[in-house]
C-alpha positions as CSV (number, residue, x, y, z in Angstrom):
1,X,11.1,12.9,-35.3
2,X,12.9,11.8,-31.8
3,X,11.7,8.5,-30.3
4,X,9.7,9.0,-27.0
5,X,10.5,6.2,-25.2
6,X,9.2,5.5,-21.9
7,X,12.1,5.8,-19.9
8,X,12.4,9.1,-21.0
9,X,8.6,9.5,-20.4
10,X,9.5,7.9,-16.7
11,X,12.7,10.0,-16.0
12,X,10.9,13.5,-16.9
13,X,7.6,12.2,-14.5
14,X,10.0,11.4,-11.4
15,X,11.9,15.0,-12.0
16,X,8.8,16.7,-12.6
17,X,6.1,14.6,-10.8
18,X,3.4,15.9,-14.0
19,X,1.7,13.0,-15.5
20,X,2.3,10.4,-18.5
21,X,0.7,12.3,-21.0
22,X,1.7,15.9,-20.3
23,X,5.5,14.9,-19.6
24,X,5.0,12.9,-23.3
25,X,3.6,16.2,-25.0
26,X,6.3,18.1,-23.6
27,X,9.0,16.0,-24.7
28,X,7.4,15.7,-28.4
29,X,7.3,19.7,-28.2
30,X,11.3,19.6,-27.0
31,X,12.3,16.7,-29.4
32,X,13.4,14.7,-26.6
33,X,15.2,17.2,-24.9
34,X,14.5,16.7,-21.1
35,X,16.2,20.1,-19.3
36,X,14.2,22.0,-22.4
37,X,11.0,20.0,-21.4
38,X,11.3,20.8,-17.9
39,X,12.0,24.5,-18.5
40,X,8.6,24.8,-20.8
41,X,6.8,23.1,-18.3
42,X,7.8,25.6,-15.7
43,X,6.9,28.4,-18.3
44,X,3.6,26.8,-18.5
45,X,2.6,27.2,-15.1
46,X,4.1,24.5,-13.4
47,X,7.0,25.8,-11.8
48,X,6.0,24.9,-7.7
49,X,5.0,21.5,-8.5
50,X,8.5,21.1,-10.4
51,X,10.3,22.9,-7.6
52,X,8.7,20.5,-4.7
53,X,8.3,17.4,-6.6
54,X,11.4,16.0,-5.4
55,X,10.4,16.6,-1.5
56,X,10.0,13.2,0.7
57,X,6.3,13.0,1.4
58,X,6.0,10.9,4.0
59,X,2.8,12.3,5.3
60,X,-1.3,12.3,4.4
61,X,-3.8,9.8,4.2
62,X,-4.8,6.1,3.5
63,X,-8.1,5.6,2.5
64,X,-10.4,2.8,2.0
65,X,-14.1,2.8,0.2
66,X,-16.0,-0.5,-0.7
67,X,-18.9,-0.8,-2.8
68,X,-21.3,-3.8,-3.6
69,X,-21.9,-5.2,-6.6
70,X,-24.7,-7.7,-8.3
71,X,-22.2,-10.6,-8.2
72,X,-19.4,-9.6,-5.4
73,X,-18.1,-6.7,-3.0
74,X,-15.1,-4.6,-5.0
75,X,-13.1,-2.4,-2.6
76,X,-10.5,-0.3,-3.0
77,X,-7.6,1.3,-0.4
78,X,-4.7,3.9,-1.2
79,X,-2.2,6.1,0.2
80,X,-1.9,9.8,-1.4
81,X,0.7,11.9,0.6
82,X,2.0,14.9,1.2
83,X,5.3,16.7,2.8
84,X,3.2,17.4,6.8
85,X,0.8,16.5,9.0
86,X,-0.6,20.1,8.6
87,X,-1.5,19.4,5.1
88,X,-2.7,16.4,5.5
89,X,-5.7,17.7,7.9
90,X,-6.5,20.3,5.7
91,X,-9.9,20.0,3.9
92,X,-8.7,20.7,0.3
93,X,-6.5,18.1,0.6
94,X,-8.8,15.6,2.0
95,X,-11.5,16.1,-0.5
96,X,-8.5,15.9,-3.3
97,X,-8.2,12.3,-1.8
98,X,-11.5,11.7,-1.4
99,X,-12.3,12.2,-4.7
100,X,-9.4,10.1,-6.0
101,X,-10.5,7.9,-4.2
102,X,-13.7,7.3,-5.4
103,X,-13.0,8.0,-8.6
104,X,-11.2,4.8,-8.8
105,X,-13.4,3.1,-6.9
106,X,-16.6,3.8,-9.4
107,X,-14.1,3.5,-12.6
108,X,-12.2,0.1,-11.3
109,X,-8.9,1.8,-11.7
110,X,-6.2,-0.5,-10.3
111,X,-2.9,1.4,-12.1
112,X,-1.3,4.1,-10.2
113,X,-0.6,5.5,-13.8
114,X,-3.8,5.9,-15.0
115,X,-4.9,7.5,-12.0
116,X,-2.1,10.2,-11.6
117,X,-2.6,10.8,-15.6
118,X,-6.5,11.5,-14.8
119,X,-5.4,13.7,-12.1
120,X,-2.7,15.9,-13.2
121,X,-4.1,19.0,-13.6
122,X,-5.8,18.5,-10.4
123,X,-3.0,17.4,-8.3
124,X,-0.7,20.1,-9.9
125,X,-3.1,23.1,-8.5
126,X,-3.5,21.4,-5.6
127,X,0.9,21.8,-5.0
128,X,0.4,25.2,-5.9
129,X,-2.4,25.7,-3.4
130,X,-1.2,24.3,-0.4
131,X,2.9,24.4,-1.1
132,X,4.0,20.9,-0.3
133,X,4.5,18.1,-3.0
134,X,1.6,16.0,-3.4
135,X,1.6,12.3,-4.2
136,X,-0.8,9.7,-5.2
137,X,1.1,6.7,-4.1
138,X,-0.1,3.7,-4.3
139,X,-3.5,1.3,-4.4
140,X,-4.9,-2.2,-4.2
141,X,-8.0,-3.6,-5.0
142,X,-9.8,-6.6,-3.7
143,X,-12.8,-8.5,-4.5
144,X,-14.6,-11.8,-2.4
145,X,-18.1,-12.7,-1.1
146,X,-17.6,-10.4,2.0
147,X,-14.7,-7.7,2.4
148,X,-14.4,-5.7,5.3
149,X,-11.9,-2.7,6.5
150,X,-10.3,-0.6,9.4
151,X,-8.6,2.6,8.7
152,X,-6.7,3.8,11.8
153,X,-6.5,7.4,12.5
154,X,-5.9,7.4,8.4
155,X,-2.5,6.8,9.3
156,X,-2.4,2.5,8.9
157,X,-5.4,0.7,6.5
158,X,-6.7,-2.8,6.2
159,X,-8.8,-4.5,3.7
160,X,-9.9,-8.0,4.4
161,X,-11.8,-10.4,2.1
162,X,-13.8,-13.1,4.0
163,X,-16.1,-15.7,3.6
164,X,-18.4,-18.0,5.2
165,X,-20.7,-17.1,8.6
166,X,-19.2,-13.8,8.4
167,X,-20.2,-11.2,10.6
168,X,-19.6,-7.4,10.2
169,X,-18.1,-7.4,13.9
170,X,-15.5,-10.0,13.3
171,X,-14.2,-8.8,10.4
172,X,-13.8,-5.5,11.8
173,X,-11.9,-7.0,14.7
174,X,-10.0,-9.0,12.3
175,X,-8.9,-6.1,10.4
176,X,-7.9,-4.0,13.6
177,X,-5.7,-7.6,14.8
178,X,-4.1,-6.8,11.0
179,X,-3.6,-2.8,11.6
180,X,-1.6,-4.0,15.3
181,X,0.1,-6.9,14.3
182,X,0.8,-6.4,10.4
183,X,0.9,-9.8,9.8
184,X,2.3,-11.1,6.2
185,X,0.6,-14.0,4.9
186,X,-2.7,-15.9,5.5
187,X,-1.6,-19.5,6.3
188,X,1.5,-20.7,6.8
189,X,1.3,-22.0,3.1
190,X,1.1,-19.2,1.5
191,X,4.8,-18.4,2.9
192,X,7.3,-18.8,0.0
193,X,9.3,-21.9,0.3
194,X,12.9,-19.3,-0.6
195,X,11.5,-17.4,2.8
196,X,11.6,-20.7,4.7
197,X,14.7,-21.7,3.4
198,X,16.6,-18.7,4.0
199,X,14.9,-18.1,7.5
200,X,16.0,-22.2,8.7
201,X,19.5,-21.6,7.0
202,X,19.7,-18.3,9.2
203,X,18.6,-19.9,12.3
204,X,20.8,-23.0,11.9
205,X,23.8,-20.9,11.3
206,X,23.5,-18.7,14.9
207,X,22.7,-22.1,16.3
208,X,25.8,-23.9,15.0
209,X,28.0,-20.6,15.8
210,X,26.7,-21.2,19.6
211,X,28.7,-24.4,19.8
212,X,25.9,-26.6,19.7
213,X,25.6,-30.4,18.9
214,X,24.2,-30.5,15.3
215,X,20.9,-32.0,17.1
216,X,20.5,-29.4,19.6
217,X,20.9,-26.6,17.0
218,X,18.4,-28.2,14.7
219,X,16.1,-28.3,17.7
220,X,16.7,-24.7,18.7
221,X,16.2,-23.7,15.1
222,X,13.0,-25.3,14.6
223,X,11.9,-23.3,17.7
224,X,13.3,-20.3,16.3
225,X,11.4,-21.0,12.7
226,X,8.2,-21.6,14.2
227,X,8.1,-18.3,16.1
228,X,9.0,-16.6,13.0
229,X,6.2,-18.2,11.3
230,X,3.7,-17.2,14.5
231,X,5.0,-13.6,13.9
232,X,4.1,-13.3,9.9
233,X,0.8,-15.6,9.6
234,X,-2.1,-13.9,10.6
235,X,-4.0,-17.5,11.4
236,X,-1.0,-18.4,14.1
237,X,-0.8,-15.1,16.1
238,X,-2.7,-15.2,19.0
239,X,-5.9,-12.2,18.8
240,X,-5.1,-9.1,20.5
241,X,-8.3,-8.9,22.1
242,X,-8.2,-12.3,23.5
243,X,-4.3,-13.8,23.5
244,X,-5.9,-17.1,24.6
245,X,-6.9,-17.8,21.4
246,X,-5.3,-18.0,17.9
247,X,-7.2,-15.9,15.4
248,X,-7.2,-19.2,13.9
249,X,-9.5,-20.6,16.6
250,X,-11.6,-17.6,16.8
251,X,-12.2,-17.6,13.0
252,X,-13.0,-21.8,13.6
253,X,-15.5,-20.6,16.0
254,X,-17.4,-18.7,13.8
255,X,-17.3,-20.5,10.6
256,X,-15.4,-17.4,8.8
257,X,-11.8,-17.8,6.2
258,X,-10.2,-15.5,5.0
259,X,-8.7,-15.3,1.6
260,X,-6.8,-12.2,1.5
261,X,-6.0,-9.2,2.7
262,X,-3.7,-6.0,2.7
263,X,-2.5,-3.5,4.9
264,X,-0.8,-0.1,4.3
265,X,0.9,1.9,6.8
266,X,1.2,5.6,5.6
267,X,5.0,6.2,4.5
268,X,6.1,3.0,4.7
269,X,9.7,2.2,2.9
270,X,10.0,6.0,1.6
């Protein structure tokens, strides 16, 4: 008997976009053969979602659903797409993501695997349904005293864990600072030091090329450096509902941290 290994598993999923187990019982079925695999999997029944599952979908919907435990808050956000807008507002669809979504809120499924496995079948009638590719892309979940979320026009998603005086409000408006400035990091420790380095040794290089003294361009490169850090750290940029104040010093003034958080922007780096 053929070994099934998983690049071949992987190779017949990203031509087929079926899940781990049906592409592994087909290939057992073809002896490892991956055109003969595809071809009983379109004589199965499967022929549109084979057709379309190469299509960019770079539309649908991020999601976010947060539950509360005895010990801690557990929340969950993901993206599931499809190939249009149109798609993406119709009501089969949403309630596909809907239920994905909670399905892997209530099971604590954090692997992308697992979940498209679970919903195969599901996901495959859905492609035939509507006739676009469907996709369930990606997820993170976090846990903490005190999460909170924004989810703008389903289109850009934030999940924030907090803790200390926190107020429902303020994390809200935290998360919405997140959706329109997509910060990167926390703190400015939480930077990696490679990121630094390559940033400074960029900076110092346009500076030098200028014709500067060395001490002028290390000057205009640590100006350079610290507005690149005020861009990526969340505690540095000033709040977009008051720019006279860091959300660091807003945060201060209401006795909150925050330990993480995440943001998705629907199609991001397709």
């Amino acid at each position: 008997m053929i070994d099934i290994n998983n690049n071949l598993i992987k190779e017949l999923r990203k031509r087929t976009g079926i899940g781990v187990l049906e592409c592994k019982q087909a290939l057992i079925a073809a002896n490892g053969n991956l055109e003969l695999a595809i071809d009983n999997m379109r004589k199965s029944g499967l022929k549109i979602a084979v057709q379309k599952s190469g299509r960019t979908t770079s539309s649908g919907l991020i999601t976010v659903e947060i539950i509360s435990t005895e010990k801690y808050k557990y929340g969950i956000m993901m993206e599931i797409n499809c190939e249009t807008d149109f798609v993406a507002k119709d009501s089969t669809f949403q309630e596909f993501a809907k239920i994905v979504t909670i399905t892997a809120l209530n099971e604590k499924i954090d692997s992308i695997d697992i979940l498209n496995t679970k919903f195969s079948e599901q996901r495959s009638n859905l492609v035939s349904k509507v006739g676009e590719n469907i996709k369930i892309r990606r997820l993170i979940t976090l846990t903490g005293n005190f999460l909170g979320c924004y989810v703008h026009r389903s289109k850009i998603g934030v999940i924030v864990t907090a803790s200390g005086n926190v107020t429902t409000d303020v994390i809200k408006h935290i998360a919405m600072h997140i959706a329109a400035r997509s910060p990167r990091y926390v703190s400015v420790d939480d930077i990696p030091s490679d990121i630094m380095m390559r940033e400074n040794n960029i900076q110092m290089d346009i500076a030098m090329r200028s014709g500067k003294s060395c001490k002028i361009s290390e000057k205009i490169t640590e100006g350079r450096v610290n507005k690149f850090i005020n861009d990526i750290v969340l505690l540095k940029q000033n709040f977009i509902m008051d720019i006279s104040k860091t959300v660091e010093q807003l945060l201060n003034d209401h006795c909150i941290r925050i330990n993480n958080f995440a943001r998705f922007e629907l199609g991001e780096d397709i």
